[in-house]
N, C-alpha and C positions, 0 to 999 in steps of 0.2 A: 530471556535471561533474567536472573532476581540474582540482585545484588543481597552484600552481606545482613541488610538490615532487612528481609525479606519484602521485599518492594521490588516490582517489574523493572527492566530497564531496556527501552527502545533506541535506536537511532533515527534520527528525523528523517520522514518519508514512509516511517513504518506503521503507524497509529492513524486511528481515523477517530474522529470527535463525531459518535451517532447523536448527540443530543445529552440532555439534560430534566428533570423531572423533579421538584419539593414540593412538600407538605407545608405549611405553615398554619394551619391550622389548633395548632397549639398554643398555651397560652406562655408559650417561651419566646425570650428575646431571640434564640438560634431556634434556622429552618435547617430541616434535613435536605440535604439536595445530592441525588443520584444521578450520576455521570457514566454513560456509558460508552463505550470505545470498542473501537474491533483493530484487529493486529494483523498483519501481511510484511512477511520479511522483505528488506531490500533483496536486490538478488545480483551478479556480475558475471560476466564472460558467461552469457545464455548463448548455447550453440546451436542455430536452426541450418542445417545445411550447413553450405560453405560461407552463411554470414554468423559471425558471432556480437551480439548486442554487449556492449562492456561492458552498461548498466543499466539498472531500472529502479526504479524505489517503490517499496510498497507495493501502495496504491496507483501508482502510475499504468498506463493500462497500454502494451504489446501487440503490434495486431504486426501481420505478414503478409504480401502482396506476393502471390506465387503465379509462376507463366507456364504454359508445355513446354514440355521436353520430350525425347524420346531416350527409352534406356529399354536396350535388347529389346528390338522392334515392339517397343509398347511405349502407349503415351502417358505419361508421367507429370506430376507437377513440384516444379521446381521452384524455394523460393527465391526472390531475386532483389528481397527490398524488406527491411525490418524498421516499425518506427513503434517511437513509444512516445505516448501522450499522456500530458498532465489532466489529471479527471478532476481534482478537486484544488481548492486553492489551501496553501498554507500558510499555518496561525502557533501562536505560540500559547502554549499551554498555560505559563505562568500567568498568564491574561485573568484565567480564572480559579489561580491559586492552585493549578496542581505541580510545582517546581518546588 
């Protein structure tokens, strides 16, 4: 989404902080410093089977535990258990001046 001032706009959980990169090598009092981020939408009511996950955010990472079953005499797998786990820890962006 880009708001009216054309400027991205996330909700928290969506954005991931890949790092950061300046030059100072200049004979200026200001360094350049490039900040780079990657995006993954929140997401809600994820339907796997008969479990539906409410929610996930982002980066948050999905995994499925599936068991046999049989459907019209063939063996199938069913799943029986959805979890979602936090992969990375969360920080606030104004920390380094981007709010």
């Amino acid at each position: 989404m880009i708001d009216c001032e054309g400027r991205y706009q996330f909700n928290a959980g969506e954005v991931l902080f890949l790092g950061a990169s300046g030059d100072d090598s200049t004979a200026s009092e200001f360094v350049d410093v490039m900040y780079r981020f990657a995006a993954s939408p929140n997401r809600e009511n994820i339907e796997i089977g008969d479990i539906t996950v409410t929610s996930k955010l982002g980066w948050e990472y999905l995994w499925v535990r599936y068991e046999d079953g049989v459907d019209q005499n063939m063996i199938v797998q069913r799943p029986v258990a959805a979890y979602v786990e936090q992969v990375y820890g969360y920080g606030d962006f104004s920390v380094i001046g981007m709010v």
